[in-house]
C-alpha positions as CSV (number, residue, x, y, z in Angstrom):
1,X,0.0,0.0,0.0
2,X,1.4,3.3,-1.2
3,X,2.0,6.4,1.4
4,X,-1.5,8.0,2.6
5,X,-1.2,11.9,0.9
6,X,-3.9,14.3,2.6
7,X,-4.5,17.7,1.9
8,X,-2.7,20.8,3.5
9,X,-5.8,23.2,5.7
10,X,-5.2,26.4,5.2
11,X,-7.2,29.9,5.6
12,X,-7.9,33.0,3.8
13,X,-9.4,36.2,4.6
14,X,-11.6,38.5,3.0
15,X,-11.1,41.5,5.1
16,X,-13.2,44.5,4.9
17,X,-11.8,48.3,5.2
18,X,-13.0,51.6,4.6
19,X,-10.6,53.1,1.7
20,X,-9.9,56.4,2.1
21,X,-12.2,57.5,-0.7
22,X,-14.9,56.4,1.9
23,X,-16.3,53.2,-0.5
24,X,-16.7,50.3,1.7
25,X,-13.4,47.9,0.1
26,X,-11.8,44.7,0.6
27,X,-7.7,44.0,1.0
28,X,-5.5,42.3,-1.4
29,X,-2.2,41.4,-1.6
30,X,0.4,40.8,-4.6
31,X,2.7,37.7,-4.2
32,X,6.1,37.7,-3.7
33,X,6.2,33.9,-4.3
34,X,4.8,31.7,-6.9
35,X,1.9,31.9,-8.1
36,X,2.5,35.1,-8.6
37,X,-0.9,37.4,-8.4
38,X,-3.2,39.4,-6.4
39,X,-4.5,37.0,-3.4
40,X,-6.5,37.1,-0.2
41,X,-4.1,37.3,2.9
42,X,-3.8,33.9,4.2
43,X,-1.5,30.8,4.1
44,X,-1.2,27.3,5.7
45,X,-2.2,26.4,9.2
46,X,0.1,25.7,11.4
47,X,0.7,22.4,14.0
48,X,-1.5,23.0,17.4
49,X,-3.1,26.0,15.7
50,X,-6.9,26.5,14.9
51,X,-8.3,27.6,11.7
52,X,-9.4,31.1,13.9
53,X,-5.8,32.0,15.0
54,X,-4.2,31.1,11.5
55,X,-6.7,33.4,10.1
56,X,-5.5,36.4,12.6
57,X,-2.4,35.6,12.4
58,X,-2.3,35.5,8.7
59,X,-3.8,38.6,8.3
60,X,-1.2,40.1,10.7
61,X,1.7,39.1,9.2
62,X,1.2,40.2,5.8
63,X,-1.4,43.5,6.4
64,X,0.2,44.6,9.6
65,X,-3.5,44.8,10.7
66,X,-5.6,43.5,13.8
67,X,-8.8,41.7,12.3
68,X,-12.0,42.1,14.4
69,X,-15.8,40.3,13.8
70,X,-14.2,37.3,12.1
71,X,-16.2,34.9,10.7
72,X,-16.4,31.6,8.4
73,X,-17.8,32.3,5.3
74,X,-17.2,29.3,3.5
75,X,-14.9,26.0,2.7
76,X,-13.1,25.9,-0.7
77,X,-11.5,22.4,-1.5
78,X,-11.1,21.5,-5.1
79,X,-8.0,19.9,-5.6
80,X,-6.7,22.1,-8.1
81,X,-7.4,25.3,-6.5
82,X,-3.1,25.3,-5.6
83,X,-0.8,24.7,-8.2
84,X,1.4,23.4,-5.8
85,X,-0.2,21.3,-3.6
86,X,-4.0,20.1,-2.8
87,X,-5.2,22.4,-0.2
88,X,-8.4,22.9,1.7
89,X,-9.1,26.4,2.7
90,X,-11.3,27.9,5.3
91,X,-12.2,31.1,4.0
92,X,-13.2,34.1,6.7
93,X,-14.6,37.6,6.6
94,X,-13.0,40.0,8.7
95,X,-13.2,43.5,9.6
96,X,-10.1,46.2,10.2
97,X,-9.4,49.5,10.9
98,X,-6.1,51.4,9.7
99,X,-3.9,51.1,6.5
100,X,-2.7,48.1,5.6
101,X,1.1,48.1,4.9
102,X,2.5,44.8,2.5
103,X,4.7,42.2,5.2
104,X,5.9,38.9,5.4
105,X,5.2,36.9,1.5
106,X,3.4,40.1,0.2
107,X,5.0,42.3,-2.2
108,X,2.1,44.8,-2.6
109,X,-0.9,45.6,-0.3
110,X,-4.0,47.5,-1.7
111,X,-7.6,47.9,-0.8
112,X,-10.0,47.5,-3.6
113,X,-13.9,47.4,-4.2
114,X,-15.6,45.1,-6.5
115,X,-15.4,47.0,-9.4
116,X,-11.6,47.4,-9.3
117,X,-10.2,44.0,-8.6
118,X,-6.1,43.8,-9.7
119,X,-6.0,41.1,-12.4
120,X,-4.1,38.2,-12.1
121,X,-6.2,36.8,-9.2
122,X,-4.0,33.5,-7.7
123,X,-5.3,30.3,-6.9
124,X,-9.3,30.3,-7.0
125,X,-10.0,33.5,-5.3
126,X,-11.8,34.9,-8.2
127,X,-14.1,32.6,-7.8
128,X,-14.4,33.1,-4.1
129,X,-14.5,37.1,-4.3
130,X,-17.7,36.3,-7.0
131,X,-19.1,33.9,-4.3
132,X,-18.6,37.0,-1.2
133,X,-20.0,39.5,-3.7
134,X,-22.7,38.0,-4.6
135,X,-23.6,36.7,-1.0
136,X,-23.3,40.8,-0.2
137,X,-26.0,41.5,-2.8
138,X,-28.6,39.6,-1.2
């Protein structure tokens, strides 16, 4: 019987800001590291840590920012959604106060509103940003 291979959890975090244009936006951050792109903050979960204090942490280390009213928004596991590895996110919404400044794997930081999303998106988060916006229609 060959090695058991099971996915890596990780998080992501759609955090919401108020840009300074006062239009309600959400933060993204360019890649340092391949994929290259715009992404979510977020990365893998570490040992002895939950999905909740990945997800602060996360946002932390690449926004500089303290995220408030976090909550699970949704579960994203198709195994292509990483080029480099099957991954199983847990995707949160966050609030944050402040400007964001780019730290840790993140090249760029910028805060953005539906109708200006930075193009390349990484991994599947154009097709969780569609699923959030849409959710924030209803």
């Amino acid at each position: 019987m060959g090695k058991r291979r099971i996915p890596f959890p990780t998080v992501d975090i759609i955090i919401e800001v108020t840009r300074a244009d006062g239009k309600p936006g959400i933060i993204l951050i360019k890649r340092k590291n391949p994929p290259l792109g715009w992404a979510l903050p977020g990365g893998f979960v570490d040992y002895g840590e939950s999905c909740e204090e990945a997800a602060r942490r996360e946002a932390r280390e690449e926004t500089s920012l303290e995220i408030e009213s976090l909550s699970q928004f949704h579960t994203y596991s198709d195994p292509g959604r990483d080029p480099r590895s099957h991954t199983i996110s847990t995707v949160f919404t966050a609030k944050a106060c402040g400007i964001p400044k780019a730290r840790d794997d993140a090249q760029e930081v910028g805060i953005f509103t539906r109708d200006d999303l930075p193009q390349p998106l990484a991994f599947d988060h154009e097709k969780i940003l569609a699923d959030y916006f849409k959710d924030k229609k209803t």
